[in-house]
N, C-alpha and C positions, 0 to 999 in steps of 0.2 A: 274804154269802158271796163268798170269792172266785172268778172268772172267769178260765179259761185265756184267754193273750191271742190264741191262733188265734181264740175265739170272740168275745172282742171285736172282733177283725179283720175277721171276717165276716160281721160288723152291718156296718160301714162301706159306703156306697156303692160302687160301682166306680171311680170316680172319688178317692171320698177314697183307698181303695186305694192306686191309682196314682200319686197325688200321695204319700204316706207311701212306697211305695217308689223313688221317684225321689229323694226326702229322704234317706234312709235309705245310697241310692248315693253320691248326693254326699257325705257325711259319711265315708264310708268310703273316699273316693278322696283325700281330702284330711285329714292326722292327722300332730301332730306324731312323734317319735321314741318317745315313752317310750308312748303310746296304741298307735302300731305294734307294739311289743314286745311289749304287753298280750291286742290281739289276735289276736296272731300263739302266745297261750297261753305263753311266757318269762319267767321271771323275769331280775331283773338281776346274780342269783347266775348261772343256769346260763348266760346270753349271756357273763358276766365267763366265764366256765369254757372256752369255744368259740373266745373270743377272746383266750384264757391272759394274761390283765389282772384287777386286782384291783375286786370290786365298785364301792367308790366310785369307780373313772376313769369306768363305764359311766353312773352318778347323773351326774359331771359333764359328761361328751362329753352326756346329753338336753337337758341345761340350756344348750349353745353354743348360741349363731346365728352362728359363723363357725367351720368348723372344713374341713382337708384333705380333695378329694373322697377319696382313697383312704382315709381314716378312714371315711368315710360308706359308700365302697364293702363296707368290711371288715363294718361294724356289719350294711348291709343282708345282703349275704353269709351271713354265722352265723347270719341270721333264718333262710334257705333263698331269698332273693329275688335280685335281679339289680338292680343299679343302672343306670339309662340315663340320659342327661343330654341334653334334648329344650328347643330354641330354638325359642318360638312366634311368629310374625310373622303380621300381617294378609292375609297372601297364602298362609299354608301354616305346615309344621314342617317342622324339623329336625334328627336326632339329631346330635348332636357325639360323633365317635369318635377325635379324640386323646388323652382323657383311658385308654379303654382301651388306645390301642397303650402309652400309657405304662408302663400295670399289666403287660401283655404282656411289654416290656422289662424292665423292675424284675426280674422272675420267671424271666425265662431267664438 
């Protein structure tokens, strides 16, 4: 018979636990476009619809690995999310915020 997975959850040690939901984070912090969409509950019909574009552009902007930040802006955007564009160095981060004064300009 099948077993809800809380309860198989709950067999697990505390430790497998922990380890499974540290898994679980990372995987979710790191996820192409079309996965994003997915969990974010959207199809590519209703994102086309938000972003008044027709479905297949949305099929082929998941499928880029080089496309305009303000594309990327827009797409995250119509998810409901906010795009930040964060430079990691050995010594710290840093967000880069000309790419928004840009969109700022664009829009006025």
């Amino acid at each position: 018979m099948a077993k809800k997975f809380c309860e198989l959850r709950s067999a697990l040690s505390d430790e497998a636990q922990a380890r499974s939901e540290q898994l679980a984070n990372e995987m979710l912090a790191e996820m192409p476009l079309h996965e994003l969409r997915q969990a974010r509950g959207l199809s590519q019909q209703v994102l086309a619809r938000l972003l008044k574009i027709q479905q297949p552009a949305i099929a082929k902007l998941e499928r880029r690995t080089d496309m305009y930040i303000s594309t990327l802006r827009s797409h995250i955007e119509a998810m409901g999310g906010e795009l930040d564009i964060i430079a990691r160095f050995p010594d710290g981060t840093v967000r880069i915020t000309n790419f928004s004064a840009l969109d700022a300009n664009n829009s006025a």
